[in-house]
C-alpha positions, 0 to 999 in steps of 0.5 A: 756582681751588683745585688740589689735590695728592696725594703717595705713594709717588713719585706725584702725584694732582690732583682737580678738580670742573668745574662748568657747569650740573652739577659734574664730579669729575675726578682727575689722577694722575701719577708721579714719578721717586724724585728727583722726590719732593717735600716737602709745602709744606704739613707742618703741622709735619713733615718729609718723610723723606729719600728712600730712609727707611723700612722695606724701603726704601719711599718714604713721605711723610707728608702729602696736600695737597688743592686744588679746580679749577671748570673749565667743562663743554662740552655739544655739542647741535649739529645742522645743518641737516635738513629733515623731510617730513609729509603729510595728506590731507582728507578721507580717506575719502569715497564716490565722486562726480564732481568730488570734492576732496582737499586735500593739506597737506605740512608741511617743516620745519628740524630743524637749528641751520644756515639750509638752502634748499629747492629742490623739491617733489614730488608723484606723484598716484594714478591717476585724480587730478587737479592743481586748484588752490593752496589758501590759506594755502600757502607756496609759492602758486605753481602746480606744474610738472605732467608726467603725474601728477608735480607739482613745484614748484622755486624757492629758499626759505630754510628757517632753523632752526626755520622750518616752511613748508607746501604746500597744494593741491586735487586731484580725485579718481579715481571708482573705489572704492579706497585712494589713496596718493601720496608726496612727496619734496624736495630741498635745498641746505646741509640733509639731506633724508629718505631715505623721501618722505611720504605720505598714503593717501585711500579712495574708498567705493562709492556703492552697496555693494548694490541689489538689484530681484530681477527676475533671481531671488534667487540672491545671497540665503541664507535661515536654515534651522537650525530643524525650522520652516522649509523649502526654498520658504517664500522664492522668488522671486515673478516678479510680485510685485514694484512694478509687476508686477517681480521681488520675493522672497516669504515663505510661511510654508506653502510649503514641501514638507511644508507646516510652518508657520514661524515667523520667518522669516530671509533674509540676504545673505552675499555677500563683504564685507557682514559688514564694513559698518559704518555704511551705510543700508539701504532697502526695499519691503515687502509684506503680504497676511495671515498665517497662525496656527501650525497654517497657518489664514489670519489675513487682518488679520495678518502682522506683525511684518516689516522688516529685519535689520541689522548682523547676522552668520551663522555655522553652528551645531549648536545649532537657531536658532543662529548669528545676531547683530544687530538686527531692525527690524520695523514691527508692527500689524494691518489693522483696528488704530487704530495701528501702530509700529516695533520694534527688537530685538536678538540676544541676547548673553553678558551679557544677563539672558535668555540667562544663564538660558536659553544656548539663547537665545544668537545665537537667531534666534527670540529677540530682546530688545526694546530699544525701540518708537517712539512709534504711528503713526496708522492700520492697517499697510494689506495690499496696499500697498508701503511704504518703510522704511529704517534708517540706522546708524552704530556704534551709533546707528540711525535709523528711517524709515517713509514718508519719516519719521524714526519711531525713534532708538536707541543701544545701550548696551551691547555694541553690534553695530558691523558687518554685513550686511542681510537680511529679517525676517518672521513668520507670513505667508501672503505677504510681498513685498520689492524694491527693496534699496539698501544706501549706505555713510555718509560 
């Protein structure tokens, strides 16, 4: 060890550096008494003066002597042993349905540097859920203690530092539509345990978000009437004109009170919610009799482009045939045409080239861009017969069948519109029917 000593005015000063993975300068200072006052052995050829020598009396010496220490430096990084809880739930979000199965997986682990041992684990269950099972690879595999909705399991795992064990089990969960939350605490010998338990949260989705037969009128159902176009009466409720003889609702474009012809037409279910959906199918019949031109004189192979308004949002405007946002999934084609096909149109958005020349157009009801056509369909769009269509979507993908069969698929590429509700697009019609609405989320 190399030391080091410093000598002046009657005190003593040592520096040392420690050294373990990092070097530590350290510096030892004492005094002494001025009969303590030593002469360095280390003159280098001169002589300590006498104490007492010097000017005013001041004691002065006149060499310091230097020495190193490498002493070890003490990290302390220790812990004992403390167990840390997580909690994972799959699948986390599912529609409801009878017999449906959630996997719990509750990870513990020893955080600490010290062997600790677990001694219990539980588990409070949402309402409605059930205990049904251990799952593989589990650790413990043993079946809980199970009083009302408590789950425990007891026993004495030893839990040495580092070690991780995990609890895996199958529970049935509750049929009504919801958020789930359960949370698990554990106790333990020679380990801290958390203060707050683990939890995980499930969401139970409605099978159905909306069905709709109109046998009961269509008093759920908003239509858009922010144009000089369109009137009170162009939709009603049409008692017979539903699939076989049911309830439906109607569009006339001259049924209103002062005999307008409308244009495009637009009803929209507004409903608590429904501008939330996000990915859902939605399914429909849909019935055409004819249309009519602009001035009202019948069309009889007429009345198309009709369908669907999906992922759309409505809001009150001062601007006429604003303020609506989405897509139209329309089927077109006349009664005597060889072929027919779908469409899908958007509301036009900041960004899009049309509206950024004429902003009117912006969230225009009556001014979609065409995004895309599906390939033709063999056959006229026949009057006076129902037809099934439906729209899947899911974020910005949409699928479209007609008839049972997939027709169209489309991603929007740009600033797609993730959310909303549905309702019925139509146009120049002397009479177009709808029934049988069902709105499903997708899991």
């Amino acid at each position: 060890m190399i030391t080091e000593r410093r000598e002046s005015k009657a005190w003593l000063f040592w520096t040392a550096l420690l050294l373990l993975s990092v070097f530590v300068a350290v510096a030892f200072v004492s005094r002494l008494e001025p009969s303590q006052a030593l002469t360095s052995p280390l003159a280098k050829g001169h002589a300590a003066a006498p104490l007492g020598a010097g000017i005013e009396g001041k004691i002065t010496y006149t060499d310091v002597i230097t020495s190193y220490s490498y002493l070890p430096a003490v990290f302390n990084d220790f812990a004992y042993a403390h167990l840390t809880l997580s909690k994972t739930a799959f699948p986390a979000t599912f529609l409801a349905a009878a017999g449906k199965v959630v996997t719990y997986t509750v990870t513990i682990k020893n955080e600490g540097d010290t062997a600790g041992t677990l001694l219990t684990v539980s588990d409070t269950l949402p309402a409605g859920f059930s205990f049904l099972s251990m799952a593989p690879g589990s650790d413990p595999s043993s079946a809980p203690a199970v009083n009302g909705s408590q789950l425990t399991w007891s026993g004495s795992w030893a839990m040495a530092p580092g070690q991780q064990r995990q609890l895996i089990y199958r529970v049935t969960a509750s049929q009504t539509p919801g958020e789930y939350t359960n949370r698990v605490t554990c106790t333990a010998a020679n380990a801290q345990v958390p203060a707050q338990p683990a939890q995980a949260t499930v969401t139970v989705q409605p099978a159905i978000l909306m069905q709709e037969d109109f046998n009961l009128g269509i008093s759920r159902w908003t239509p858009f009437l922010n144009y000089h176009r369109l009137e009170e009466g162009q939709w009603y409720w049409g008692q017979n004109d539903g699939v076989g003889g049911s309830g439906a609702l109607s569009f006339d474009s001259t049924a209103g009170p002062t005999g307008k012809v409308a244009g495009d037409g637009l009803m929209m279910y507004l409903q608590p919610g429904a501008q939330e959906w996000t990915n859902y199918r939605v399914e429909i019949k849909f019935y055409n009799t004819g249309g009519v031109t602009n001035q009202g004189v019948p069309e009889p192979n007429s009345g198309d482009p009709l369908g669907l308004w999906i992922h759309g949002h409505y809001q009150d405007s001062e601007d006429e045939s604003a303020w609506v946002s989405g897509y139209y999934v329309v089927v077109v084609g006349k009664s005597t045409s060889a072929n027919h096909f779908v469409r899908i149109a958007k509301m036009q958005e900041p960004g899009d080239c049309d509206a950024c020349l004429k902003p009117y157009r912006m969230y225009n009801f009556n001014n979609p861009l065409m995004k895309i056509e599906s390939d033709l369909i063999p056959g006229p769009l026949e009057h006076y017969r129902w037809y099934n269509l439906a729209v899947e979507v899911r974020g910005a993908n949409i699928k479209v069948y007609l008839e049972n069969q997939l027709v169209l698929e489309w991603t929007d590429p740009i600033l797609p519109y993730l959310s909303g509700t549905v309702g019925f697009k139509t146009h120049e019609a002397q009479i177009n029917s709808f029934d049988d609405v069902l709105v499903t989320p997708l899991p």
